[in-house]
C-alpha positions as CSV (number, residue, x, y, z in Angstrom):
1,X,-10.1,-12.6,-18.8
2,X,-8.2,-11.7,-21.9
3,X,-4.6,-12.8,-22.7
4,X,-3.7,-8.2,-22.7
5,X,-6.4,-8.1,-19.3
6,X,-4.1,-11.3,-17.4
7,X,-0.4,-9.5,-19.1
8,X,-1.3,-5.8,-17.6
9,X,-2.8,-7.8,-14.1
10,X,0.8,-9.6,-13.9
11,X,3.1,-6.9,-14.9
12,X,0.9,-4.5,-12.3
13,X,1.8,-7.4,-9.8
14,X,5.2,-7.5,-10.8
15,X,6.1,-3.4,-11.0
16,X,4.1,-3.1,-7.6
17,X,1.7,-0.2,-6.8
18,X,2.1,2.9,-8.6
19,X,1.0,5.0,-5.5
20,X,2.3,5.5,-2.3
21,X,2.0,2.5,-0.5
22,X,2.3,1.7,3.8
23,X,4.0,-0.9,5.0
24,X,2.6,-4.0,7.3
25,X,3.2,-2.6,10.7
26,X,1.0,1.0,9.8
27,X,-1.6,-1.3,7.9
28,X,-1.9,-3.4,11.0
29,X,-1.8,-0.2,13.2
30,X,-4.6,1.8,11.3
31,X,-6.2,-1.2,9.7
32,X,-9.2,-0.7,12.5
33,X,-9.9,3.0,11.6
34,X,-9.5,2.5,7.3
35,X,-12.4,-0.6,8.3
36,X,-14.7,1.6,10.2
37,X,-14.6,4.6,7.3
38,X,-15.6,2.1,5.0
39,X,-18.6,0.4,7.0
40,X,-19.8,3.8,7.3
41,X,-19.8,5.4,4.4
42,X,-16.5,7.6,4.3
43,X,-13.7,7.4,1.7
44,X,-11.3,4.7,3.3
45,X,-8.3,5.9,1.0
46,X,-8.6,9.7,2.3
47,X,-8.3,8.4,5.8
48,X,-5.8,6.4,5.3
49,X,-3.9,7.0,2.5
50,X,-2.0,4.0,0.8
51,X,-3.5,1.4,2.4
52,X,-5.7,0.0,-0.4
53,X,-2.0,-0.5,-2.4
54,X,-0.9,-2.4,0.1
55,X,-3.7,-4.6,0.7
56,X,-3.9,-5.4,-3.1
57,X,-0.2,-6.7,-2.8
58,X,0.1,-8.2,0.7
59,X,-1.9,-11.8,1.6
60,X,-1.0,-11.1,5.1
61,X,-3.0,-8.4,5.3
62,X,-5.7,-8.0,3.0
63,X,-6.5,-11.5,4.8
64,X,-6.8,-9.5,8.2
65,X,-8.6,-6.8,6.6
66,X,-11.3,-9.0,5.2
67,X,-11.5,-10.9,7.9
68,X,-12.4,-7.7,10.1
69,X,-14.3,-6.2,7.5
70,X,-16.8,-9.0,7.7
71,X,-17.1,-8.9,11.6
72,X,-17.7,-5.1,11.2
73,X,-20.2,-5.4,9.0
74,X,-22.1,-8.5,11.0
75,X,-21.9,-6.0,14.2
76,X,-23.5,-3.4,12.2
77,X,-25.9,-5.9,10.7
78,X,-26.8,-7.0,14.1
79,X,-26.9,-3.4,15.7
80,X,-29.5,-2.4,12.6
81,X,-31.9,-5.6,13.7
82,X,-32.1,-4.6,17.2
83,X,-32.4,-1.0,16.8
């Protein structure tokens, strides 16, 4: 990473997203249905819109959403081998 790639990567940090952006309690309400669009193909952002903003700039939750993101995709894993 350049010196200008890590400035721009901490002022975006700093200024926060540039979208519109949920907050915690939506992200943890919808975080199920912005998962499943993306295991299967959809556009996650279209279905739920400012989520991805959020997820960049909250540990909380991007730590949830990975964490359900990879049981989603071992359940569809595991479906694919029995099917």
């Amino acid at each position: 990473m350049t010196r200008t790639d890590h400035d721009r990567a901490l002022l975006g940090r700093l200024l926060g997203p540039v979208e519109p952006e949920i907050g915690c309690d939506e992200c943890f309400d919808r975080l199920d249905v912005y998962v499943d669009a993306e295991v299967h193909g959809a556009d996650p952002d279209a279905v739920v819109p400012g989520m991805r903003p959020h997820l960049a700039g909250c540990g909380a939750c991007r730590e949830e959403y990975e964490s359900l993101l990879e049981l989603r995709r071992s359940e569809d894993d595991a479906g694919d081998r029995t099917a």
